[in-house]
PDB file as gemmi writes it, atoms N, CA and C in Angstrom:
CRYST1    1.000    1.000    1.000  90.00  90.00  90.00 P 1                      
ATOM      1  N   UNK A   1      -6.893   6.638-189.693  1.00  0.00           N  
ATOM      2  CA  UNK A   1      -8.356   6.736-189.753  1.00  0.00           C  
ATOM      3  C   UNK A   1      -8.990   5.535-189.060  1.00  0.00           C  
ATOM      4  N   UNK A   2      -9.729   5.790-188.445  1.00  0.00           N  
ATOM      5  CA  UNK A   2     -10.460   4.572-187.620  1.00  0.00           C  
ATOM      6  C   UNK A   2     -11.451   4.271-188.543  1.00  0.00           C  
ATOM      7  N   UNK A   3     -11.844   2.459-188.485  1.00  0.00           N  
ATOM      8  CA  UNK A   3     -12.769   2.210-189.307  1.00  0.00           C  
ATOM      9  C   UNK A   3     -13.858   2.109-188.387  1.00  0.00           C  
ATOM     10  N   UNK A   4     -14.858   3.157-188.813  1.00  0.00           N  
ATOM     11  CA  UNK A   4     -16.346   2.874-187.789  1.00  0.00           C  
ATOM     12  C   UNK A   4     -16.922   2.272-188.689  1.00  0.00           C  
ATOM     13  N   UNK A   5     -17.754   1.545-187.988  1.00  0.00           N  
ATOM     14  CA  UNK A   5     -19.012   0.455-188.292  1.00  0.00           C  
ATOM     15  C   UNK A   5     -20.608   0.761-187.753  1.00  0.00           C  
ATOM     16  N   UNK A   6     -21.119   0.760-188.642  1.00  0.00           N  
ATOM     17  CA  UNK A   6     -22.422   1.034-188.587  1.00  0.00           C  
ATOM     18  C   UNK A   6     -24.044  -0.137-188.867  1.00  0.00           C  
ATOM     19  N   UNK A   7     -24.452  -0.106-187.310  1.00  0.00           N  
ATOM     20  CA  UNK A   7     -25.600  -1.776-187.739  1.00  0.00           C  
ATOM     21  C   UNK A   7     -26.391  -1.291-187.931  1.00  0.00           C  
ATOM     22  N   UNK A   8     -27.256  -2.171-188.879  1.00  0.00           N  
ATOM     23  CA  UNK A   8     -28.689  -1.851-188.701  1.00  0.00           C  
ATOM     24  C   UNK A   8     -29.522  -2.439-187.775  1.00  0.00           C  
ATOM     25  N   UNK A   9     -30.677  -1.376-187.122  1.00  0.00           N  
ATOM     26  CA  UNK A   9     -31.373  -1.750-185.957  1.00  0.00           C  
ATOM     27  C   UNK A   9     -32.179  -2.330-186.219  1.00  0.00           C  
ATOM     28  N   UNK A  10     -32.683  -2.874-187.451  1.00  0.00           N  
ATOM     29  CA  UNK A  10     -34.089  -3.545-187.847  1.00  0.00           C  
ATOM     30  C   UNK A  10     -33.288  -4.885-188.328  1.00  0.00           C  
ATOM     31  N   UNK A  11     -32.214  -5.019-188.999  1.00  0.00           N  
ATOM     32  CA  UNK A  11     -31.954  -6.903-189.423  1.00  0.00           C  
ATOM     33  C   UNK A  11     -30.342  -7.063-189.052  1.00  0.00           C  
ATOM     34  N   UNK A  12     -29.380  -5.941-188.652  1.00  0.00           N  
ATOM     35  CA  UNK A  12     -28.016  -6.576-187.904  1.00  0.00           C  
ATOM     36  C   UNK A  12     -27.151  -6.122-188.668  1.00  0.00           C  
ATOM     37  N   UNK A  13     -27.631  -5.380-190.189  1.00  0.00           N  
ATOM     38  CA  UNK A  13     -26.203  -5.809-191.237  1.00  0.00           C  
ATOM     39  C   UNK A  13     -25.431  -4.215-190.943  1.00  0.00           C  
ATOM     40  N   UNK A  14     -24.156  -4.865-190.579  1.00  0.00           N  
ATOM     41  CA  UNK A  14     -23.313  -3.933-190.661  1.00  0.00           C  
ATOM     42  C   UNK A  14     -22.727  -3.282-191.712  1.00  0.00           C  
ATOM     43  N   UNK A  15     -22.604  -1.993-191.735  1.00  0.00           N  
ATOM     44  CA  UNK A  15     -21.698  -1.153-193.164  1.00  0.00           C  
ATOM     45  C   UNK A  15     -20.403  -0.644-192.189  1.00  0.00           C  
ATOM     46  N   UNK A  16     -19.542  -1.090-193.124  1.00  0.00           N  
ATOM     47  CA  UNK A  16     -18.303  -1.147-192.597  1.00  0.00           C  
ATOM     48  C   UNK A  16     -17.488   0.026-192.870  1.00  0.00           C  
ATOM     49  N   UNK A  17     -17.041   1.234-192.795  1.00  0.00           N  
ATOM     50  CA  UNK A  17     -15.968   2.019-193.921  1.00  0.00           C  
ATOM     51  C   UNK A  17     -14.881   1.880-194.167  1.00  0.00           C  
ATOM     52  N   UNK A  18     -14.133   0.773-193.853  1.00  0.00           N  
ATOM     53  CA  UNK A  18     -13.241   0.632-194.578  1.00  0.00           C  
ATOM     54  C   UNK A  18     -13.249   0.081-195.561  1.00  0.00           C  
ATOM     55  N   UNK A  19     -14.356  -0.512-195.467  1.00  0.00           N  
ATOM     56  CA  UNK A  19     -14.584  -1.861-196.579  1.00  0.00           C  
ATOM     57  C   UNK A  19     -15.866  -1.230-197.912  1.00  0.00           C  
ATOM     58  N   UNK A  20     -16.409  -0.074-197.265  1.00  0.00           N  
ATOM     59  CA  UNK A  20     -17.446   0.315-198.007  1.00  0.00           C  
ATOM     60  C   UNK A  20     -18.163  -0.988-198.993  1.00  0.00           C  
ATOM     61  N   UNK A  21     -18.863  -0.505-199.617  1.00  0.00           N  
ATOM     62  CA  UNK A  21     -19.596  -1.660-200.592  1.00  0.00           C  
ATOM     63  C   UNK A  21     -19.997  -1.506-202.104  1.00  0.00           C  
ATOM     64  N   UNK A  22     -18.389  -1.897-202.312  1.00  0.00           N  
ATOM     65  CA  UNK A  22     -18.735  -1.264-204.022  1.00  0.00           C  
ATOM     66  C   UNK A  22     -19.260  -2.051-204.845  1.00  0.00           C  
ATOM     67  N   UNK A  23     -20.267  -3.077-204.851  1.00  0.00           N  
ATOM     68  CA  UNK A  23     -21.195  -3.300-205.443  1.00  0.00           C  
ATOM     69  C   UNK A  23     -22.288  -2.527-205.489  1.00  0.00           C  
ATOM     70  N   UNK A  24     -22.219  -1.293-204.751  1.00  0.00           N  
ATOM     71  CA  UNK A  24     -23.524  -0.341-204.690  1.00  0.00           C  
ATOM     72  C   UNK A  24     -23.262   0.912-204.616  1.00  0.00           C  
ATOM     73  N   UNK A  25     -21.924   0.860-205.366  1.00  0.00           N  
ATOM     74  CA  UNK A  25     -21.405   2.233-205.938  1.00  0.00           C  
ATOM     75  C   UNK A  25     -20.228   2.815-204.484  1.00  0.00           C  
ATOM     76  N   UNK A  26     -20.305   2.525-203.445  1.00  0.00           N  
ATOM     77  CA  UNK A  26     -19.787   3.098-202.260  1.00  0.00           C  
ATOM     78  C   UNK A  26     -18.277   2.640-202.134  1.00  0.00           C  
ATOM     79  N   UNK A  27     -17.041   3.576-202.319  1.00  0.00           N  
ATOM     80  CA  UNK A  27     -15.709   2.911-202.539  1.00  0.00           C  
ATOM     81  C   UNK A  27     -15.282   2.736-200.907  1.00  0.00           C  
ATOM     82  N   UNK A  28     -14.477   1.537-200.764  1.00  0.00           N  
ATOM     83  CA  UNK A  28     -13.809   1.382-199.951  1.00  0.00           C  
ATOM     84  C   UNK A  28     -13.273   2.833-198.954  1.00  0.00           C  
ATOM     85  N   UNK A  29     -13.551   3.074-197.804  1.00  0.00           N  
ATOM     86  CA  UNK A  29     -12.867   4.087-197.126  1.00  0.00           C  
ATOM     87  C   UNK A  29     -14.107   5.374-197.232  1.00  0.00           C  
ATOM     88  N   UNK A  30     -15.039   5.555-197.813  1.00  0.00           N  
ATOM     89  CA  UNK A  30     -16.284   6.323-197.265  1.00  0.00           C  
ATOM     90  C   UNK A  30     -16.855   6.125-196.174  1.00  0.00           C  
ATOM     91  N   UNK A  31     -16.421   7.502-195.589  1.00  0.00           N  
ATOM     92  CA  UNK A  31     -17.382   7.940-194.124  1.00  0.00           C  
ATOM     93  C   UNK A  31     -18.764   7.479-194.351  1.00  0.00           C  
ATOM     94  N   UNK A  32     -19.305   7.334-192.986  1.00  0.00           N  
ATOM     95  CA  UNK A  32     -20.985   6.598-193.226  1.00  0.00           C  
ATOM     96  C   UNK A  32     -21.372   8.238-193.223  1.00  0.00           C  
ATOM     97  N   UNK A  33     -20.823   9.927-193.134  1.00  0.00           N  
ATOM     98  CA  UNK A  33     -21.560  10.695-193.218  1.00  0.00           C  
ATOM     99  C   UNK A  33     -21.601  11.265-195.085  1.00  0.00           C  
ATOM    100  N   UNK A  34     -20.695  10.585-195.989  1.00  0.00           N  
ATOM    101  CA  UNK A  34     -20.675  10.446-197.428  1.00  0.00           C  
ATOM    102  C   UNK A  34     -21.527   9.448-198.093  1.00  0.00           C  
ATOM    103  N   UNK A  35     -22.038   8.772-197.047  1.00  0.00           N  
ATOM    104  CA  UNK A  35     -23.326   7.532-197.872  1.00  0.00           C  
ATOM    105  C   UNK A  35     -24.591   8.436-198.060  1.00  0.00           C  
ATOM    106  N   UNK A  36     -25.310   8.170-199.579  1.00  0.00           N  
ATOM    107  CA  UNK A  36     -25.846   9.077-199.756  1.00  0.00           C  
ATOM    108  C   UNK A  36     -27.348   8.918-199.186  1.00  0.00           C  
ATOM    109  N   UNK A  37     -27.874   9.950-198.814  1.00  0.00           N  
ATOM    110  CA  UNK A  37     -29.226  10.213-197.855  1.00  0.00           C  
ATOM    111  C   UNK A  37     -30.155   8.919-198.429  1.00  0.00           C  
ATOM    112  N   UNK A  38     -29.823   9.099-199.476  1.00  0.00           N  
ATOM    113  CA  UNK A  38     -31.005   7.889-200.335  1.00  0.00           C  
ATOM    114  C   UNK A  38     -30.922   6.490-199.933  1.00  0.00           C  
ATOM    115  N   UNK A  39     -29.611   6.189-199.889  1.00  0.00           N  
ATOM    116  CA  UNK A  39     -29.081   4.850-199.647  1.00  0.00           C  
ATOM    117  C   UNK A  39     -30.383   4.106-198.440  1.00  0.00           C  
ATOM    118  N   UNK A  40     -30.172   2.933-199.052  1.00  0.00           N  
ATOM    119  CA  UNK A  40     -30.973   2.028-197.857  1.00  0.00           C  
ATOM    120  C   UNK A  40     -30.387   0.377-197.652  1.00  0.00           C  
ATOM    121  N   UNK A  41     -30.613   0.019-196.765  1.00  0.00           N  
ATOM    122  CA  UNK A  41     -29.695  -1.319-195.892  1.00  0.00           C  
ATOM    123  C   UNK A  41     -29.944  -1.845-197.352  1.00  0.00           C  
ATOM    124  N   UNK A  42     -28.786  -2.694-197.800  1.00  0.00           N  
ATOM    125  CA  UNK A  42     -29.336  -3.948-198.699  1.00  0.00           C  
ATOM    126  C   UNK A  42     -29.829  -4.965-198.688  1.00  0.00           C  
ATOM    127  N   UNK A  43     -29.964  -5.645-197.135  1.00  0.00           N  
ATOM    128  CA  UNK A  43     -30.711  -6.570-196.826  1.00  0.00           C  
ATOM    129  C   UNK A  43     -32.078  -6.389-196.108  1.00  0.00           C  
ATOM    130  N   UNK A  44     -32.268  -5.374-196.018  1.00  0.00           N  
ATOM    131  CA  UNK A  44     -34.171  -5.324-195.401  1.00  0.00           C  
ATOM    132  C   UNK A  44     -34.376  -3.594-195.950  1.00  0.00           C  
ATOM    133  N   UNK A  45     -33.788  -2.885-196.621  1.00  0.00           N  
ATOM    134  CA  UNK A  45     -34.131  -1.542-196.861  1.00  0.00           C  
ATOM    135  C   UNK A  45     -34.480  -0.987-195.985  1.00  0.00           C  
ATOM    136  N   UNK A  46     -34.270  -0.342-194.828  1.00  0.00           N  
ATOM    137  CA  UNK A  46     -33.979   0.396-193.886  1.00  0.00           C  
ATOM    138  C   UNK A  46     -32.933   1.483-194.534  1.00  0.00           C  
ATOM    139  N   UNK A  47     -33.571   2.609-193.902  1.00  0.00           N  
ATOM    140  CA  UNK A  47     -32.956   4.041-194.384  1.00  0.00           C  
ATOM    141  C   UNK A  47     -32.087   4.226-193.292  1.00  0.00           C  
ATOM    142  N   UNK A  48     -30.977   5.184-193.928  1.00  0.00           N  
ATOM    143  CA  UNK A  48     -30.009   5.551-192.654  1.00  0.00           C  
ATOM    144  C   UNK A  48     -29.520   5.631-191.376  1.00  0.00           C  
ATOM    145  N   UNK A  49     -31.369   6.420-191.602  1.00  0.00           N  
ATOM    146  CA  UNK A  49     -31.785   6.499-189.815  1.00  0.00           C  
ATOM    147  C   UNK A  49     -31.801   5.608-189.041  1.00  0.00           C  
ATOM    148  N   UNK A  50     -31.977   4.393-189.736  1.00  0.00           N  
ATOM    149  CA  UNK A  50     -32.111   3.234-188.829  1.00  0.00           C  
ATOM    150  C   UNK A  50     -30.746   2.521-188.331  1.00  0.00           C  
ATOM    151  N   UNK A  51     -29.562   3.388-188.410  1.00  0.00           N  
ATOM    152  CA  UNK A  51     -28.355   2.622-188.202  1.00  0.00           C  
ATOM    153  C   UNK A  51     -27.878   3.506-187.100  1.00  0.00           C  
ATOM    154  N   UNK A  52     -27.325   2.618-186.624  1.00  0.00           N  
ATOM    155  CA  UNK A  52     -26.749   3.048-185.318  1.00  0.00           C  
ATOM    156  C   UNK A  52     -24.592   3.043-185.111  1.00  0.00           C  
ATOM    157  N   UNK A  53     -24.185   3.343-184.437  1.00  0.00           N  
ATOM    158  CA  UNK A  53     -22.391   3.477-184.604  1.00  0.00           C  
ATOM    159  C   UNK A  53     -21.857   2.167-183.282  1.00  0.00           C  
ATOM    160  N   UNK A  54     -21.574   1.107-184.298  1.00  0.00           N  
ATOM    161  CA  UNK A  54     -20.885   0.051-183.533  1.00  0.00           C  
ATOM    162  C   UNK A  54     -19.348   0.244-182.853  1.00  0.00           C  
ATOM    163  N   UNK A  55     -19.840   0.405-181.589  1.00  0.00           N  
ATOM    164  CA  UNK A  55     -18.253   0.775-180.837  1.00  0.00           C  
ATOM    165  C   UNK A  55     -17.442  -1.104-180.693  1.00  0.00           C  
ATOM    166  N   UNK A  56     -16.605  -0.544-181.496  1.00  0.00           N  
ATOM    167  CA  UNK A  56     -15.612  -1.324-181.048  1.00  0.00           C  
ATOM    168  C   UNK A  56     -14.856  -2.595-179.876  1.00  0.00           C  
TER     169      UNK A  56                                                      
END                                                                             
């Protein structure tokens, strides 16, 4: 499984999937298309939409 990475376009912070972020419920190894619609950046709240797919 490849780990894609996902930035945000408004403050930089990357969501990682391999690493997911289970301080906010998200286990290690969730696809960014299993993060739930609601979810928003944890550092500036930016919604989904605002993330973009960090190539490698």
């Amino acid at each position: 499984m490849a780990n894609k990475k996902w930035r945000c376009l408004i403050c930089d912070f990357v969501y990682e999937e391999e690493k997911g972020l289970p301080d906010e419920g998200i286990a290690p190894g969730t696809p960014w298309e299993d993060v739930p619609e609601s979810w928003t950046c944890p550092d500036c709240g930016a919604s989904k939409g605002d993330f973009m797919m960090v190539e490698d």
